[in-house]
N, C-alpha and C positions, 0 to 999 in steps of 0.2 A: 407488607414488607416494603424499606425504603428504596433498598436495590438487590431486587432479589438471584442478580447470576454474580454479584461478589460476595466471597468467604472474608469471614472475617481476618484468616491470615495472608488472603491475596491483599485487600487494605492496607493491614500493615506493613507487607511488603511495598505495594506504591509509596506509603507512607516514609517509611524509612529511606529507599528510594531519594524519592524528594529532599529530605531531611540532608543527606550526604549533598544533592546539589545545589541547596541552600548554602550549607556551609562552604563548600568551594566557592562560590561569590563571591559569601564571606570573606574569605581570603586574598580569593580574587582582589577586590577592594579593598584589600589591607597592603597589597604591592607582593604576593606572591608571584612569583615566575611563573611556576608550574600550573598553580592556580588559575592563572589568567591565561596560559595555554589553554587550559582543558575547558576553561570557562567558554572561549572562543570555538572550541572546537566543536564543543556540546550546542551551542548556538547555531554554530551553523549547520549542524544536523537538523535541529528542531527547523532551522528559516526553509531550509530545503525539503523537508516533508512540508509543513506550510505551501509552499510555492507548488508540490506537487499537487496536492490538495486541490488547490485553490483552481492552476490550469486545470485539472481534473472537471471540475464541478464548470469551467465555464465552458469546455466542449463536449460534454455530456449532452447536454439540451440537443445540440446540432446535431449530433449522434443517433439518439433515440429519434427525432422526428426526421431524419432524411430515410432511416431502416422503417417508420411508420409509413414512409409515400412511397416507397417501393415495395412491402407489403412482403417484408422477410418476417417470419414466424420467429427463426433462428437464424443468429448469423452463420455460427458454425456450419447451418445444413446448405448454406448460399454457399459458404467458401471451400469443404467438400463434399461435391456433389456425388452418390453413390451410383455409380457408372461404371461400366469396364471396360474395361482397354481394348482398343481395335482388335488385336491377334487374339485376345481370347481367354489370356491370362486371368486368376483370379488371384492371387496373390505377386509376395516376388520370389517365390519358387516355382511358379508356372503352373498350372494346370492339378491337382490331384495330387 
């Protein structure tokens, strides 16, 4: 199989998809108003995932190897630690 977790009508969905922000371009570059709003708008959605992406993946690295030299299994189990509270409580209804 070429790609076997898309259906063939999720495809054409993307496809289609696509196909309507082709033609806004289109338009776009024809001197539509609306066009070239929505054209703008759609871009800087797509540049802002991009950018999120992007910082993503260059403080990842620093992430995994600072949690590698301190020798966390999980961060989660580092950030709460399963302990209880001085007076005794086990909850936040108290006791039983």
């Amino acid at each position: 199989m070429l790609l076997p977790r898309f259906s063939l009508g999720r495809m054409f969905l993307i496809m289609t998809v696509l196909a309507v922000c082709a033609l806004i371009a289109k338009l776009a570059v024809d001197g539509k108003p609306w066009a070239i709003g929505a054209s703008v708008a759609l871009g800087s959605v797509v540049v802002t995932f991009l950018v999120h992406a992007l910082l993503f993946l260059l403080i990842w690295p620093f992430t995994e190897s600072r949690r590698r030299r301190q020798g966390v299994e999980h961060p989660q189990a580092a950030a709460f630690p399963e302990t209880t509270p001085p007076d005794g409580s086990v909850g936040p209804m108290g006791p039983g």
